[in-house]
Backbone as CSV, one residue per row, in Angstrom:
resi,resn,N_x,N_y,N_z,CA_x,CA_y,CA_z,C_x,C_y,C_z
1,UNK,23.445,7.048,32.858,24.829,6.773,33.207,24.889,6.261,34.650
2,UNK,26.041,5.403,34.779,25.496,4.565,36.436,26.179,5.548,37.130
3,UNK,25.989,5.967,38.677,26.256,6.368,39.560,26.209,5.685,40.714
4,UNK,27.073,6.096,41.936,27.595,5.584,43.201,26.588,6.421,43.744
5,UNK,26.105,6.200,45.201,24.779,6.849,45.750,25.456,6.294,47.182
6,UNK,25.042,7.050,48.246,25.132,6.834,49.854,24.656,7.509,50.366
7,UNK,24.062,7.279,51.423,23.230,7.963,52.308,23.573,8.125,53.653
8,UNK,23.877,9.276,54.386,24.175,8.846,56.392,23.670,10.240,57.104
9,UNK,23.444,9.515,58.193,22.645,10.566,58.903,24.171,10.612,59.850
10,UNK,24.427,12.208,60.228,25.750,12.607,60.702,25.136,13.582,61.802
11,UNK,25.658,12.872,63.411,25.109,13.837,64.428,25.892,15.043,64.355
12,UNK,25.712,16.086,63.181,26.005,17.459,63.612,25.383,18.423,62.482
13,UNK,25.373,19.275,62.993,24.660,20.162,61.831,25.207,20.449,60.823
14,UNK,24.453,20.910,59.475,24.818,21.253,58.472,26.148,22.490,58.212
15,UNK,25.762,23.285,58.979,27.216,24.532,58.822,28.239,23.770,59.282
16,UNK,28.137,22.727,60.117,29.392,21.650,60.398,30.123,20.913,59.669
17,UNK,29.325,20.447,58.669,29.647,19.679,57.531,29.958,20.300,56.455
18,UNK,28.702,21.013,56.468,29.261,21.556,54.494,31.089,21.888,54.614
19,UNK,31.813,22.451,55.363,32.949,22.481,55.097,34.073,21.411,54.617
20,UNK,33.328,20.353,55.196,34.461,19.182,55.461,34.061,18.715,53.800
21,UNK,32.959,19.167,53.006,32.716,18.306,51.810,32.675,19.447,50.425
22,UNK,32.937,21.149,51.212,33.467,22.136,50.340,34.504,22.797,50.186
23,UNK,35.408,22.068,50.885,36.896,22.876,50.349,37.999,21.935,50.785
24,UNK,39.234,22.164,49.785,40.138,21.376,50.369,40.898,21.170,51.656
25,UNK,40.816,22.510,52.310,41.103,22.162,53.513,40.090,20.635,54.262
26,UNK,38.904,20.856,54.018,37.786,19.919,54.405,38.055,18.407,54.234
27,UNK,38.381,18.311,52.926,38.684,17.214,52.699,39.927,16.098,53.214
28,UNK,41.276,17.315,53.706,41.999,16.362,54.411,42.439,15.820,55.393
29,UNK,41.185,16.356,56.196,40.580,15.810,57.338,39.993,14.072,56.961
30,UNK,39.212,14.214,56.424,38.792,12.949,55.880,39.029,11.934,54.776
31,UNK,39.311,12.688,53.546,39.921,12.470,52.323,41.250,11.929,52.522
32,UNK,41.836,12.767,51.922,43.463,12.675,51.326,43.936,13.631,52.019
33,UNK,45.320,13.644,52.058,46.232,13.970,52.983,47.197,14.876,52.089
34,UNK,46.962,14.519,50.614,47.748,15.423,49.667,46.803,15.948,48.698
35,UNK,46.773,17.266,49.356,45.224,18.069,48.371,46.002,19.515,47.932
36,UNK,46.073,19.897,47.099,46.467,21.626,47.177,45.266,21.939,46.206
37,UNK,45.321,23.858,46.398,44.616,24.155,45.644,45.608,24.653,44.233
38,UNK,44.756,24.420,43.113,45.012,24.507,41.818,45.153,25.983,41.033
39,UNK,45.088,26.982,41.464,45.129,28.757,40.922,43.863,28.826,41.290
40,UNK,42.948,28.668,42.009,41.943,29.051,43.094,41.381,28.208,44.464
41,UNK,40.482,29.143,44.602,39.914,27.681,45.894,38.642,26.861,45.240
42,UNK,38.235,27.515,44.041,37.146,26.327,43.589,37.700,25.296,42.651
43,UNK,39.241,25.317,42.601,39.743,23.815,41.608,40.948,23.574,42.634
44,UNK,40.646,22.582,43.256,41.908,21.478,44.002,42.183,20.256,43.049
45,UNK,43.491,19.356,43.547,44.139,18.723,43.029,44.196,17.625,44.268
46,UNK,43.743,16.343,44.252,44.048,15.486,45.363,44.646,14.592,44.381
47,UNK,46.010,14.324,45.770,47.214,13.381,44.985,46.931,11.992,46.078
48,UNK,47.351,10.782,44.914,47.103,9.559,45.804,48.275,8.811,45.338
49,UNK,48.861,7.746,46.353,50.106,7.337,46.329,50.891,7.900,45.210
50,UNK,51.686,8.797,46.385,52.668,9.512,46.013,52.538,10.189,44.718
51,UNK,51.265,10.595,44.275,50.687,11.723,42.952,50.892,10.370,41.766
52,UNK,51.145,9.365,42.034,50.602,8.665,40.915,49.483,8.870,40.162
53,UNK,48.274,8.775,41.257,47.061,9.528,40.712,46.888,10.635,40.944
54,UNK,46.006,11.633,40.308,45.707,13.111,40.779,44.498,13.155,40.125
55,UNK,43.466,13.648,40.638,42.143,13.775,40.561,42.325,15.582,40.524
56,UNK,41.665,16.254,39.931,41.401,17.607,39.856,40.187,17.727,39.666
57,UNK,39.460,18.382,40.958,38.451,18.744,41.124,37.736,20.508,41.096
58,UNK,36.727,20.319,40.696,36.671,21.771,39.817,34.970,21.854,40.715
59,UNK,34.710,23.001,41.887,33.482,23.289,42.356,32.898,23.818,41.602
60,UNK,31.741,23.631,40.926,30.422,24.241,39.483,29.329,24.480,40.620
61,UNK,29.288,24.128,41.600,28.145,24.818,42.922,28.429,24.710,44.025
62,UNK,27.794,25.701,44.523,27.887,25.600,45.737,26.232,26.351,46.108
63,UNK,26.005,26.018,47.564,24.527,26.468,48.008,24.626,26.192,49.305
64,UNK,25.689,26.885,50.278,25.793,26.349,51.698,25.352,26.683,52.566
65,UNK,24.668,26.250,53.598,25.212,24.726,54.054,24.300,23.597,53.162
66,UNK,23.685,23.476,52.637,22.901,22.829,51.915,23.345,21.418,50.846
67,UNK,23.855,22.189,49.869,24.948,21.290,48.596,25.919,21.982,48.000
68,UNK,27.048,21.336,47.791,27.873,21.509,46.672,28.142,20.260,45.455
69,UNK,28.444,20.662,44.809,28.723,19.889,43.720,30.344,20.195,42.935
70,UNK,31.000,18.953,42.733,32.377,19.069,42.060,32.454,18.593,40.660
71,UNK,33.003,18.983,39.855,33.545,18.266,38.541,34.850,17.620,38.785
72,UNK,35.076,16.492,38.118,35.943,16.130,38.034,37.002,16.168,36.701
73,UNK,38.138,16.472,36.168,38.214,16.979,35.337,39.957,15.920,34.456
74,UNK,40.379,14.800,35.683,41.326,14.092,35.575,40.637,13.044,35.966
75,UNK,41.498,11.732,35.111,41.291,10.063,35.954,40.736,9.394,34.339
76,UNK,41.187,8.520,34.246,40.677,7.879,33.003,39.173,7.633,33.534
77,UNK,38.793,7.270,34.389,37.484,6.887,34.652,36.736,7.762,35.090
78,UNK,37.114,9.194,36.039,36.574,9.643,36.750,36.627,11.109,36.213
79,UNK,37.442,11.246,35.086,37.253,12.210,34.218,35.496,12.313,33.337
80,UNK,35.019,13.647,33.819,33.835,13.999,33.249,32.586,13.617,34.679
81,UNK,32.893,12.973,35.749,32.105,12.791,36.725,32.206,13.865,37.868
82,UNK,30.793,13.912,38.181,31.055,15.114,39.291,30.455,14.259,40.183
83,UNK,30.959,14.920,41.813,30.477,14.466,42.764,29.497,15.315,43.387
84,UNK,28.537,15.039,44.236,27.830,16.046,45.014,26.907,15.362,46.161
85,UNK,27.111,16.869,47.052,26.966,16.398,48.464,25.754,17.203,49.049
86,UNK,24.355,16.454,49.093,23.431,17.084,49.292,23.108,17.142,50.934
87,UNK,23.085,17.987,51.681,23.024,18.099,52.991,22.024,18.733,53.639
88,UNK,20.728,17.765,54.479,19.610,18.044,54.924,20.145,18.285,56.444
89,UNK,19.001,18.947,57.764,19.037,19.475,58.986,17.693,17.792,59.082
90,UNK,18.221,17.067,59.931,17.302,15.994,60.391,17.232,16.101,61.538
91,UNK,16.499,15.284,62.103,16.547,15.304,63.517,17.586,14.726,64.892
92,UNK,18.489,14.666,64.394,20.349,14.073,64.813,20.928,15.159,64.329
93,UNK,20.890,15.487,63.232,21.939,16.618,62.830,21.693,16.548,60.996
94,UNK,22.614,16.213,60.708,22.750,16.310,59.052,22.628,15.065,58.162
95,UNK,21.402,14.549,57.183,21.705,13.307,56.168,22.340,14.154,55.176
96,UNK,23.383,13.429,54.901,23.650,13.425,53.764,24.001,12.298,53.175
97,UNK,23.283,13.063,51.327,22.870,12.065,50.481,24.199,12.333,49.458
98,UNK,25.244,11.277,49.168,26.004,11.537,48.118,25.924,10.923,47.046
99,UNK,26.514,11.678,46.072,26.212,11.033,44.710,27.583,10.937,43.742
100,UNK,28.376,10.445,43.395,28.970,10.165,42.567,28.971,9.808,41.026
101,UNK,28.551,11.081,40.133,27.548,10.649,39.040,28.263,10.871,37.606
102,UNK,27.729,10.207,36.863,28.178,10.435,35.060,29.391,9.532,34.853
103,UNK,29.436,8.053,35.559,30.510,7.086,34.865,30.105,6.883,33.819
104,UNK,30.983,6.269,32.579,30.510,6.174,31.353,30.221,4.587,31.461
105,UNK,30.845,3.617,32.479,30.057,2.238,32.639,30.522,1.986,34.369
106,UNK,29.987,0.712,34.140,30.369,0.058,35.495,30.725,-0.815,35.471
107,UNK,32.166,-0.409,35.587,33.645,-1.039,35.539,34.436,-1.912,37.154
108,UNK,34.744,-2.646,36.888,35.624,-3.226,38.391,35.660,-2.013,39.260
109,UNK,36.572,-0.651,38.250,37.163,-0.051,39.372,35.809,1.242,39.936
110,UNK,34.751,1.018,38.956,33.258,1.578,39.414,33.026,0.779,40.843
111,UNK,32.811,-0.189,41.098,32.359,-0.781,41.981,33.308,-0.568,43.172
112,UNK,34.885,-0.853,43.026,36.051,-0.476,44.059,35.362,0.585,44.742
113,UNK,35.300,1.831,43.409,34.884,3.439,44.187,33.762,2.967,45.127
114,UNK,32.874,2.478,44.929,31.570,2.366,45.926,31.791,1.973,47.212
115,UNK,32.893,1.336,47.106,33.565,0.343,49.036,33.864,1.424,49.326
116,UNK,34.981,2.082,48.741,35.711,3.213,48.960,34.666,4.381,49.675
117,UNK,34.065,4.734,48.804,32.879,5.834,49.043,32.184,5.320,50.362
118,UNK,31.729,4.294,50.734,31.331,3.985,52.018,31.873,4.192,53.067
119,UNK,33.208,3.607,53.216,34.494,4.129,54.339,34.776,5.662,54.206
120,UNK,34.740,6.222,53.107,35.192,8.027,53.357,34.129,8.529,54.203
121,UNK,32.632,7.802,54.056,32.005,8.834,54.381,31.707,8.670,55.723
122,UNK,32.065,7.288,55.921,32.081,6.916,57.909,33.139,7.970,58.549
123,UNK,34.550,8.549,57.703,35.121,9.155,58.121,34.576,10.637,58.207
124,UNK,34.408,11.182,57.293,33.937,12.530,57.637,32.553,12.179,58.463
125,UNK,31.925,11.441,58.996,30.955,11.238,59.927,31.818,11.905,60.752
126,UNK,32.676,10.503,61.321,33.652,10.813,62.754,34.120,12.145,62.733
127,UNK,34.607,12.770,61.395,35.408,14.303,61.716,34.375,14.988,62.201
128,UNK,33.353,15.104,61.489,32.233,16.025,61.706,31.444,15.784,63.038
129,UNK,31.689,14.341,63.613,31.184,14.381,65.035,32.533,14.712,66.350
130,UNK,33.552,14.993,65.790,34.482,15.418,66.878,35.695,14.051,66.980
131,UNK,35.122,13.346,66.326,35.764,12.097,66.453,36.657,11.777,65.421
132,UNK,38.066,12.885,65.125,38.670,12.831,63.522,39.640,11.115,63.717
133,UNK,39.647,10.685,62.216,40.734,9.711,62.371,41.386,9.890,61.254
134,UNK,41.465,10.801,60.750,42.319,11.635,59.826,41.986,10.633,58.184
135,UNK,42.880,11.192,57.333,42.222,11.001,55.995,42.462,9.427,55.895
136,UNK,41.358,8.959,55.216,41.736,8.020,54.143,42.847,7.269,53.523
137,UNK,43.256,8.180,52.650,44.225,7.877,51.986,45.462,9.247,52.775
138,UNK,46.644,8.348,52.946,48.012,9.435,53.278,48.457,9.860,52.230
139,UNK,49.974,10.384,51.749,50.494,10.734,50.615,50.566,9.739,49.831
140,UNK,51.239,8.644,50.280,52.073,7.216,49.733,50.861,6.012,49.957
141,UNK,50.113,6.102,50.660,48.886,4.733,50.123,47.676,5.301,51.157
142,UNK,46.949,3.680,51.760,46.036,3.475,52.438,46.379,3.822,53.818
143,UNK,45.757,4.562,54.569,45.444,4.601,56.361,44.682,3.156,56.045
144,UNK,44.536,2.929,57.618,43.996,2.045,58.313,42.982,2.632,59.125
């Protein structure tokens, strides 16, 4: 099944990061700006222009600071894909290797996710180096 893959070396350590890529608070720092949690803290709900879309994400691991891994459990496309965020101690601070895995093809909006996935993860770089520029996506569309 095709998967999205990225790789970045992030000057800060791992207990620095794993947060920003294991919980929703984490994420809307970098992510989305409209995240709640769902009747726990291992299933959030990120809403994108104005909850048109909603992605519900469901944590199946965790191993921190190291990796977590999400299910995804909404999205015509992104339903049945989990994401996961494998996080090494390098010699700068933290690579991490992400994976975006189990599309059923590779579709236009497969490839969109991959631009996409490149810019999120420059952002949680910057959060995680002190340098936030807040999420991604706001309630109602695109940051800049």
């Amino acid at each position: 099944m095709p998967a999205i893959r990225h790789s970045l070396s992030i000057d800060a350590p791992p207990e620095t990061v794993y947060p920003l890529v294991s919980t929703g608070h984490g994420f809307t720092q970098w992510w989305a700006a409209d995240i709640t949690e769902a009747g726990s803290t291992d299933t959030i709900e990120l809403g994108f222009f104005n909850r048109a879309t909603v992605y519900r994400l469901t944590r199946t691991r965790a191993s921190p600071p190291d990796e977590v891994e999400w299910l995804c459990s909404t999205g015509k496309e992104w339903s049945g894909t989990k994401l996961l965020f494998e996080l090494t101690l390098n010699q700068n601070g933290t690579q991490v290797r992400f994976t975006h895995a189990d599309w059923e093809e590779e579709t236009d909006y497969f490839v969109s996710c991959t631009t996409v996935w490149g810019a999120l993860l420059f952002r949680l770089k910057s959060v995680a180096e002190g340098q936030p520029r807040g999420p991604l996506f706001t309630k109602s569309g695109q940051a800049h």
